[in-house]
Each structure stands twice: as structure tokens, then as C-alpha cells.
N, C-alpha and C positions, 0 to 999 in steps of 0.2 A: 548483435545489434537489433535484430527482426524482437528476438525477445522482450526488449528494455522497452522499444519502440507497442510491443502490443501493451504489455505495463501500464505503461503510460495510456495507453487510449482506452483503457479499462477504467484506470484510476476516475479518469475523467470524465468519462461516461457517467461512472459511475456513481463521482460528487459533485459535476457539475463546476468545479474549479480548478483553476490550476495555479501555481501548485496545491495540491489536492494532500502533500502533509511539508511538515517544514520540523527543525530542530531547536530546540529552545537555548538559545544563547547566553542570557543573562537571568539574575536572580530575581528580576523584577515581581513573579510569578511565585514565590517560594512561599507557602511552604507546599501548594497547590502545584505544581508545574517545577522543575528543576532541570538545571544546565543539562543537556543532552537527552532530553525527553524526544521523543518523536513523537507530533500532536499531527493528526488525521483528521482532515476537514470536510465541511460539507457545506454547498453556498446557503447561506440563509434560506434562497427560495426553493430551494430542496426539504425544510422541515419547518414552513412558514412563519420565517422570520427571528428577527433578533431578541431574545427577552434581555430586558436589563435588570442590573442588580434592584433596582428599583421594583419593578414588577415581582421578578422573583421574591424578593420577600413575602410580600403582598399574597402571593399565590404558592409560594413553600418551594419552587422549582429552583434546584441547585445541579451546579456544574463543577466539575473541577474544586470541590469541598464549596462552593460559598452562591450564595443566591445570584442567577443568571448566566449570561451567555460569554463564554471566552472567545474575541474575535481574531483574527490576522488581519492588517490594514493597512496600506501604505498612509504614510501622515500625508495631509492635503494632498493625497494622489502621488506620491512619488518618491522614490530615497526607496530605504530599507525598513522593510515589512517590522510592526510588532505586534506582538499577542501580546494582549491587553483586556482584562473584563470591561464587558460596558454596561456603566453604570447608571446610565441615566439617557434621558434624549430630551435636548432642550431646542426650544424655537429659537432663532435670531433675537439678540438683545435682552432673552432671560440671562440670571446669574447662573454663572457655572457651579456644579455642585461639587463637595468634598466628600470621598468615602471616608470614616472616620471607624474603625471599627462594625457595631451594628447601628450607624444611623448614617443621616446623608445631613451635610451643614453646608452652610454659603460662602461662596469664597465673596473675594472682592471686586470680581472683573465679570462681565456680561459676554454673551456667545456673539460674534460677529455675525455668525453666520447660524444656520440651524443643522443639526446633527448629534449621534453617540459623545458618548463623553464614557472615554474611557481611563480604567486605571488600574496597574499591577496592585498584585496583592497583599507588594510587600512594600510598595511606593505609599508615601503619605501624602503624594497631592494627583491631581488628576493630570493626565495628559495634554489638556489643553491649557496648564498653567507654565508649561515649558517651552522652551525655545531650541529648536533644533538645528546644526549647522547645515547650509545645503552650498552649490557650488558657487551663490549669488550672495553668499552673507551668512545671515542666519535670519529664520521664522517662527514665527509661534505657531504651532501645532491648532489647527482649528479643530471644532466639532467635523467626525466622522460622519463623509459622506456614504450613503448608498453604493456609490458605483468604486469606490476605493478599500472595502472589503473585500476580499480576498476567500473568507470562509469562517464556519462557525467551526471552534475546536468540538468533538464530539469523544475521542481515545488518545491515550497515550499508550506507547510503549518505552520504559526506563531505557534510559545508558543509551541505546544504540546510536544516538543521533551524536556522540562524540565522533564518530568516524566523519558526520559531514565537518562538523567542525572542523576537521583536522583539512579539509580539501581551502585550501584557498579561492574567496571567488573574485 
């Protein structure tokens, strides 16, 4: 137990996040990122800040095969974590953007709020054009805030993370 317990406070220490890596669940991600990857994070304020797909082009910086930062998030602070590229960061009341391939195009609804705008790699609309069920209804996923990232992906390692999977939480 003393073991798991120093692990941990190394992990931590040492990215600044916790959890500091998580297991990839769904296909969202594919062909970049795959069911049972272990992704190893690091807080944004550890290697300054978030680039979005946006940027990344712009600047040639690629993650995970595709231009910008792969992040973990709780949607509006709460529920269950996803990893998700961000693709963009919009002020309150711009249009929310569409990865379409290699360009960005306009959806039809505006940001309530300001924040990331993210979206899997294998998803054809952004995250904040979806609604998620939580214990009060369902909500539409807002732009990602600052304090509800979790960490920027940085490495994977294949297959191993089927074992978390297999743990019921």
C-alpha cells in the first residue's frame, strides 16, 4: 500500500494533476487514440497552456497524429471525464466551430458561455453541439472551462488500460 500511495504522490508531483493518466474508453479518438490506450497527462500549466487544433495548424504543432492539444475534461465540471481534441476557443456568443477534416466551418448555435471547444477525432460535430444525460435531466455540454480540465494528453501506452476497464467504477 506504502508503494501505490508513493506512485501516486510522484505521479503528481510530477504532472501536476490528478489523475495524472486515465484509459481510453470509446472510439471517439480513433484512429489517434484507441479503446485501452493508457494517455499520461500533464496540467496545462506545466507546459504553458493549451494549443488548439486552430493554432496548431497555423503553427505546424501536432499531438496525437493531428494539429493541437488532446485534453481530459469534465463536461461543465462534472460527470465523467472525456478526452477530446480542442479545437478551438471561442468568446461567449461567437459561433461554435465544426472540425470538418482540414478546415474549421460554422455550426448554427453560438457559445453561451466562453471556453475550448472540443472534438474526438473520429466524431463529426463538436462537443458542445451534444447533450449529455446527468442525474437532473439532460444538458448541453458548454465550452470548456479552465478549472474543469483535468490535463493535457502528452503519451500513450497500447492495450494496457483494458485491465482498468475491466475494474468496475
Amino acid at each position: 500500500m506504502a508503494f501505490v500511495a508513493l506512485i501516486v504522490a510522484i505521479g503528481i508531483a510530477a504532472t501536476g494533476c490528478w489523475p495524472f493518466m486515465v484509459a481510453v474508453e470509446s472510439e471517439s479518438m480513433v484512429p489517434n487514440l484507441m479503446v485501452g490506450d493508457v494517455v499520461f497527462l500533464v496540467h496545462p500549466s506545466r507546459i504553458g497552456g493549451i494549443t488548439t487544433w486552430e493554432e496548431g495548424k497555423q503553427t505546424g504543432y501536432r499531438s496525437f497524429g493531428d494539429y493541437g492539444d488532446v485534453i481530459v475534461y469534465y463536461p461543465n465540471g462534472h460527470g465523467k471525464a472525456i478526452i477530446h481534441r480542442a479545437i478551438a476557443y471561442v468568446n461567449a456568443s461567437e459561433i461554435i466551430p465544426v472540425r470538418s477534416g482540414e478546415r474549421l466551418s460554422s455550426s448554427d448555435q453560438k457559445a453561451e458561455i466562453s471556453g475550448y471547444i472540443t472534438q474526438g477525432d473520429a466524431n463529426r460535430f463538436p462537443d458542445q453541439l451534444v447533450v449529455i444525460r446527468t442525474p437532473n435531466g439532460v444538458e448541453k455540454i458548454q465550452p470548456v472551462q479552465e478549472n474543469w480540465i483535468v490535463g493535457v494528453a502528452k503519451f500513450r501506452i497500447p492495450l494496457i488500460g483494458y485491465l482498468r476497464l475491466l475494474i468496475p467504477v
